[in-house]
C-alpha positions in Angstrom: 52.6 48.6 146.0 56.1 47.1 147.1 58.4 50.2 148.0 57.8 54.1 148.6 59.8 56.8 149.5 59.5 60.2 151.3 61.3 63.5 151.2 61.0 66.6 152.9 59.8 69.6 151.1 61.1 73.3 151.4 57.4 74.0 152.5 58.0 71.2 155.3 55.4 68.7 153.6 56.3 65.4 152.8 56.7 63.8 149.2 55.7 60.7 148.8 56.4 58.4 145.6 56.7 54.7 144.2 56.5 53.1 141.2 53.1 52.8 140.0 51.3 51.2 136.3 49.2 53.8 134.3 45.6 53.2 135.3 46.1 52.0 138.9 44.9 54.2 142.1 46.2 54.2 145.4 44.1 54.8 148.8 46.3 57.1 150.9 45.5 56.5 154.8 46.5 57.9 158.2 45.8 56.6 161.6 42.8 54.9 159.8 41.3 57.7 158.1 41.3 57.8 154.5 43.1 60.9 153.4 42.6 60.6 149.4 42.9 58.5 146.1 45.2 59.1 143.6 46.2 57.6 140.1 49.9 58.8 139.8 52.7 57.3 142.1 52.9 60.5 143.9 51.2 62.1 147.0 52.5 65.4 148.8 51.3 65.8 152.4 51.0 68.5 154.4 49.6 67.1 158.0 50.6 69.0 160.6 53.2 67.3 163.3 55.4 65.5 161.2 58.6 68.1 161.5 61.4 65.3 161.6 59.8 62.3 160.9 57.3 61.6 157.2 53.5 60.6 158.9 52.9 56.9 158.9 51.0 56.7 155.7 49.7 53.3 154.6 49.4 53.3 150.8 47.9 50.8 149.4 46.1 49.5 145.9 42.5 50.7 145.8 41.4 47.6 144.2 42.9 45.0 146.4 40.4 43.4 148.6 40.1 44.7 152.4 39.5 41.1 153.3 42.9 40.4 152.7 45.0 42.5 154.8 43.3 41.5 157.5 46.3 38.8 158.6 49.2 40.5 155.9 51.3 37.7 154.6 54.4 40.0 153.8 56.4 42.2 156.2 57.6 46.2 155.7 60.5 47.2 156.2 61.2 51.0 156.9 64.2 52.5 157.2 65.9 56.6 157.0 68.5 57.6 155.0 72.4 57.1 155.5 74.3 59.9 155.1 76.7 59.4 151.9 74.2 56.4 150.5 73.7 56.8 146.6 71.2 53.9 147.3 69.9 50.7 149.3 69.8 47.2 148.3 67.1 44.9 149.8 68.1 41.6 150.0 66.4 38.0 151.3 68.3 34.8 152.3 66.7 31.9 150.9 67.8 28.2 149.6 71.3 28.9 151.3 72.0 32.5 149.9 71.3 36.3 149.9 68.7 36.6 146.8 68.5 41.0 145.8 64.7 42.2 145.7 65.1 45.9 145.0 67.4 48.5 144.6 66.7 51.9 145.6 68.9 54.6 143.6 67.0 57.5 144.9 69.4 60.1 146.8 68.5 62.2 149.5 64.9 60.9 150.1 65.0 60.8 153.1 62.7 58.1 154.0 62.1 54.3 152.9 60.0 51.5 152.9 59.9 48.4 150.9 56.6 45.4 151.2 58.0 41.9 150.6 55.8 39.5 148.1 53.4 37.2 150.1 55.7 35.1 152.8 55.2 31.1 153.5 53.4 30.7 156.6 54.9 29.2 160.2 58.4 29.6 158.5 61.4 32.0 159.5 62.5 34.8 156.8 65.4 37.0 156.9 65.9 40.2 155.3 68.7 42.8 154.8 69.3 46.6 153.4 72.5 47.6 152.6 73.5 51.0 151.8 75.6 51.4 148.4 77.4 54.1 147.6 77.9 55.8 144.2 79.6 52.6 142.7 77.3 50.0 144.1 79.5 49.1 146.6 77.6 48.0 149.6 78.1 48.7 153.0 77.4 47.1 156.8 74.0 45.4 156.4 71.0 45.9 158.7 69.5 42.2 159.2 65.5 41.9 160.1 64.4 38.4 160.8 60.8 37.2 160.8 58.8 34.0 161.8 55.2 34.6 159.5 52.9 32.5 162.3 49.0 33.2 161.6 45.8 32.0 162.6 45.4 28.6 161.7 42.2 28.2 158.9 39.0 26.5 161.7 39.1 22.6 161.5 36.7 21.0 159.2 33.4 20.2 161.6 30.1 19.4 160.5 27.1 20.3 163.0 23.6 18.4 162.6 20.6 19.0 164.6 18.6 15.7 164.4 15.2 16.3 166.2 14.6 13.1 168.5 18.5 13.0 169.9 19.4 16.9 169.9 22.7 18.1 168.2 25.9 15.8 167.3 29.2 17.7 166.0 31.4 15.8 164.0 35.2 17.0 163.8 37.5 15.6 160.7 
């Protein structure tokens, strides 16, 4: 799931949608505890402590693989709402120019976040968010830069125990 966002109910719960494909479930977690699954883009929560702020929710695809979040190749972005926005534009500057990724047209949510597609390692990306008002006009931009640097895959080396002279290790 790319983008959420989160309103505040009359009953002080927190309303949480995105887009979502018929079929597809979503794990909804807090502070590492699974919370639920649900097959709709929708999730209302009603944990207790979260009067001004939504709860830090991770929502996330039930049938992606763990494995893979374990060094995240995109970055979130979260960000509340300006008051007088009719939406937010996301924006990234690549090949020499600002290139739009979403547009969020959703007033009075309150809360947003957006998750970037998979980002090129040991290399620098920029982001924006503008707010637009009720003719898409946009407004000051918030700039978020990032340098995606992880763990480097082990080098290539080969181990052989060879009974008479012990153990060699061979690096490529």
């Amino acid at each position: 799931m790319e983008a959420w966002t989160a309103a505040k109910q009359d009953d002080s719960s927190w309303l949480f949608t995105w887009d979502y494909v018929s079929g597809e479930s979503f794990e909804v977690w807090l502070d590492g505890n699974l919370l639920t699954t649900v097959s709709d883009g929708e999730y209302t929560c009603s944990e207790d402590g979260y009067d001004d702020a939504p709860p830090p929710l991770e929502i996330v695809d039930a049938t992606l693989d763990a494995e893979s979040e374990l060094y995240p190749p995109y970055v979130i972005l979260q960000w509340r709402e300006v008051t007088g926005a009719y939406g937010y534009q996301v924006d990234e500057y690549s090949g020499g120019s600002w290139l739009k990724l979403r547009v969020f047209t959703t007033a009075s949510a309150g809360y947003y976040w957006y998750k970037s597609d998979p980002l090129d390692d040991d290399e620098t990306h920029i982001f924006r968010v503008r707010a637009l008002d009720l003719n898409g006009n946009a407004g000051t931009a918030v700039q978020f830069t990032y340098q995606m640097a992880r763990n480097p895959a082990p080098p290539d080396v080969t181990i052989t125990l060879d009974g008479s002279n012990g153990i060699s290790v061979e690096a490529a």
